[in-house]
VOPAGU-2260 file (C-alpha; in pm, 1 decimal, decimal comma):
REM VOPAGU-2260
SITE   aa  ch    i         X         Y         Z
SITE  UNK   A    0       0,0       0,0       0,0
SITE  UNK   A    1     106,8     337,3    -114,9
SITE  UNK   A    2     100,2     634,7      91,4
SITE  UNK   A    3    -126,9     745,9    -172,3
SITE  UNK   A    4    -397,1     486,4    -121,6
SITE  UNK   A    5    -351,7     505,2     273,8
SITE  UNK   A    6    -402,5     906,5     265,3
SITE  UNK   A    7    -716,5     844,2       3,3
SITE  UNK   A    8    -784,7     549,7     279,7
SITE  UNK   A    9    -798,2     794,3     556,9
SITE  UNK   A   10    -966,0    1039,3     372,1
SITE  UNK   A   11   -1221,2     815,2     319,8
SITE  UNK   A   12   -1213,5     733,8     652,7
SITE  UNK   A   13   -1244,4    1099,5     807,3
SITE  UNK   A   14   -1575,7    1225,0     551,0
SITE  UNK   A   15   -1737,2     849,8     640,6
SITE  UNK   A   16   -1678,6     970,7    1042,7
SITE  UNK   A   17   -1773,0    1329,3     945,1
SITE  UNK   A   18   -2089,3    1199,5     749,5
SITE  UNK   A   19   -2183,8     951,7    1047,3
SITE  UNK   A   20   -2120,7    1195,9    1304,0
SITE  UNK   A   21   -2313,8    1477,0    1176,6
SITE  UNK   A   22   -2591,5    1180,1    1058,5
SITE  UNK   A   23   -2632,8    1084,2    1410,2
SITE  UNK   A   24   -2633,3    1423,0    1517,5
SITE  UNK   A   25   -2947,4    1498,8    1336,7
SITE  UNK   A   26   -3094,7    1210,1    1389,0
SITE  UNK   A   27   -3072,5    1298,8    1719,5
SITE  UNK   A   28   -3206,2    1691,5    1676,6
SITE  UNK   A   29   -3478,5    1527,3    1498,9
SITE  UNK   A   30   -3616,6    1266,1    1740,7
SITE  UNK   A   31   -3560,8    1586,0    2046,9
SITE  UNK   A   32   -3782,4    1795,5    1782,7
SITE  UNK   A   33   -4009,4    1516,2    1719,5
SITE  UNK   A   34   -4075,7    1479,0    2093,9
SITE  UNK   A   35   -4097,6    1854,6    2163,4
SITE  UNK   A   36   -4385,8    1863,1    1887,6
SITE  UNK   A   37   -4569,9    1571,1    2049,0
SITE  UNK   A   38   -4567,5    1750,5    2410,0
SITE  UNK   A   39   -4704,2    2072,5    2230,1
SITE  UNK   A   40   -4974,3    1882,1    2066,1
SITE  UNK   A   41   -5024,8    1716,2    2436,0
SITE  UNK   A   42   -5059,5    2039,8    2596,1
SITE  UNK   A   43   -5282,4    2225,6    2313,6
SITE  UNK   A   44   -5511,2    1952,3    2319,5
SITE  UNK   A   45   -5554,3    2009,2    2700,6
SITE  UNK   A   46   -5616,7    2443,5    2689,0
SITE  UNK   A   47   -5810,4    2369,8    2378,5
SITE  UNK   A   48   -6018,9    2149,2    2650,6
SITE  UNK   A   49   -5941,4    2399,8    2909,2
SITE  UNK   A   50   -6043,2    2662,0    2665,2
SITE  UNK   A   51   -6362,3    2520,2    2607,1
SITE  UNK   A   52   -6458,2    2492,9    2921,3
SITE  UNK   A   53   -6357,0    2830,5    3027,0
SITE  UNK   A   54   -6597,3    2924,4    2764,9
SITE  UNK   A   55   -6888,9    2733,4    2837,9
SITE  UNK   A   56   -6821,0    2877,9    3174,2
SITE  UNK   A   57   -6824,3    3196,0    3047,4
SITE  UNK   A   58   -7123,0    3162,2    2826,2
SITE  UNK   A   59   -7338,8    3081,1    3142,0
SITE  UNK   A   60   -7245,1    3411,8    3292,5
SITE  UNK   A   61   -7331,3    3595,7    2996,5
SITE  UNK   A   62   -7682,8    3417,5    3066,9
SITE  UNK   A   63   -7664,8    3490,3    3439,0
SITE  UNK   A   64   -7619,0    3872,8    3328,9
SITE  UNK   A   65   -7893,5    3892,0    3036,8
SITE  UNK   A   66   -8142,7    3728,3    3308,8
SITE  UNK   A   67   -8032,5    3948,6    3558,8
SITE  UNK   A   68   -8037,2    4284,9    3383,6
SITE  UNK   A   69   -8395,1    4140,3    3246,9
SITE  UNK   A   70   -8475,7    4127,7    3628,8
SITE  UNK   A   71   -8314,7    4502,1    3705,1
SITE  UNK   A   72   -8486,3    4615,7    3397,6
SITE  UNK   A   73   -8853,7    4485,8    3560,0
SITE  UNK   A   74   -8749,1    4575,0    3887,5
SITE  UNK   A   75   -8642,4    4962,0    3796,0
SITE  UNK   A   76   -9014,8    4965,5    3616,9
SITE  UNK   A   77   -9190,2    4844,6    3953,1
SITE  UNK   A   78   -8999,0    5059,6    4174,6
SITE  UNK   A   79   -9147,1    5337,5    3951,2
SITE  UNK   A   80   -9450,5    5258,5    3950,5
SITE  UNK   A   81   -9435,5    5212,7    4324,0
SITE  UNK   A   82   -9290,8    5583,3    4386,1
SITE  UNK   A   83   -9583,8    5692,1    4122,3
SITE  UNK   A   84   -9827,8    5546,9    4344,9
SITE  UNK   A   85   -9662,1    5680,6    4684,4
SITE  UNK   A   86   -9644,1    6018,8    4578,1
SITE  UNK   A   87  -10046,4    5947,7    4495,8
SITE  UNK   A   88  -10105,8    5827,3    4822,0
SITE  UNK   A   89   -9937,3    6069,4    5013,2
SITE  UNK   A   90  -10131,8    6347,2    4810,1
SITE  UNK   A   91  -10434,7    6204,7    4915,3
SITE  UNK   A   92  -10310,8    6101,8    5255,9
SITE  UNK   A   93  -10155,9    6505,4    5273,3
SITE  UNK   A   94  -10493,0    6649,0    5168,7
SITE  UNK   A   95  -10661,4    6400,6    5421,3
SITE  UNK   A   96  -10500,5    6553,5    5707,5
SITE  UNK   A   97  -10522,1    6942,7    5576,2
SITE  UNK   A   98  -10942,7    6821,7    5555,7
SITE  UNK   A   99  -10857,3    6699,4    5943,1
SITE  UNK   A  100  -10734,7    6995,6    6034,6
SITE  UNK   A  101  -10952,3    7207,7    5891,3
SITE  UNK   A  102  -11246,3    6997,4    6043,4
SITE  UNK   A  103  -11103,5    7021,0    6410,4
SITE  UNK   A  104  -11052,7    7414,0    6320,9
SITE  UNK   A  105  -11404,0    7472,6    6259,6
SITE  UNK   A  106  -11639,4    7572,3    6596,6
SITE  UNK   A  107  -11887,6    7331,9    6615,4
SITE  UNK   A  108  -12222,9    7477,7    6681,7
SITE  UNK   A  109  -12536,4    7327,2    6821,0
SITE  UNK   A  110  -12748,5    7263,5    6494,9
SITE  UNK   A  111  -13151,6    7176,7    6522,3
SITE  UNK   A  112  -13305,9    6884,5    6424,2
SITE  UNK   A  113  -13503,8    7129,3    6139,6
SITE  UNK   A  114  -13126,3    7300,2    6033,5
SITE  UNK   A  115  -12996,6    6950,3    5949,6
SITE  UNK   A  116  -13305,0    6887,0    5697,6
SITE  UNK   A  117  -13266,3    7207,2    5580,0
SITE  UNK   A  118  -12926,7    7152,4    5517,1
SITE  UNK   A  119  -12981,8    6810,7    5375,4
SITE  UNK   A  120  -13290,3    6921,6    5165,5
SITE  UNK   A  121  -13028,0    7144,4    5007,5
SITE  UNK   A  122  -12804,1    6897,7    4894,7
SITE  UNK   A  123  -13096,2    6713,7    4768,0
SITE  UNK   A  124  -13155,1    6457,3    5086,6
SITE  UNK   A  125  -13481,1    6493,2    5252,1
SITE  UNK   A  126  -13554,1    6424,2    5592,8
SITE  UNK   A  127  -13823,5    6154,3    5669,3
């Protein structure tokens, strides 16, 4: 053997090493890639789940706050109604006690049997 075929040999030998090394280095970036792609589909899959459920969640308390500002919405309209009818009944109830008041004001004088029927035949009531 030549030096020639032994430095051909050996250059041979170094691009085989070379082309095995760097062969088995990406197989080995690969199969860590691989794996890192399988854990990401692992962990979408559970917050898609965990997405979904965060939105079902969240679809029940749009419902919760659509029935609720229904409620508000009936109870605002009541409550009205309610302080329209309080400030009617303490306009009567106000011009109650003024009619009270004016009643207890007046002197009562000692009327006659015949002044009442006179009075009443006035308004249109007889006496019998």
């Amino acid at each position: 053997m030549t030096t020639k075929i032994k430095i051909y040999i050996a250059i041979g030998a170094a691009i085989f090493l070379i082309t095995a090394g760097y062969s088995l280095w990406s197989n080995y970036k690969i199969r860590k890639l691989e794996t890192a792609a399988e854990n990401a589909k692992l962990h979408t899959g559970v917050q898609e789940q965990r997405a979904n459920e965060l939105e079902m969640s969240s679809r029940k308390y749009e419902e919760k706050i659509a029935f609720l500002e229904a409620n508000l919405a009936e109870l605002q309209t009541l409550a009205r109604k309610q302080d329209e009818e309080l400030r009617t009944i303490e306009t009567t109830t106000g011009n109650a006690r003024r009619d009270v008041e004016r009643a207890r004001s007046i002197r009562t004088a000692a009327a006659t049997a015949d002044e009442v029927c006179r009075k009443l035949a006035e308004l249109g009531h007889g006496c019998n």
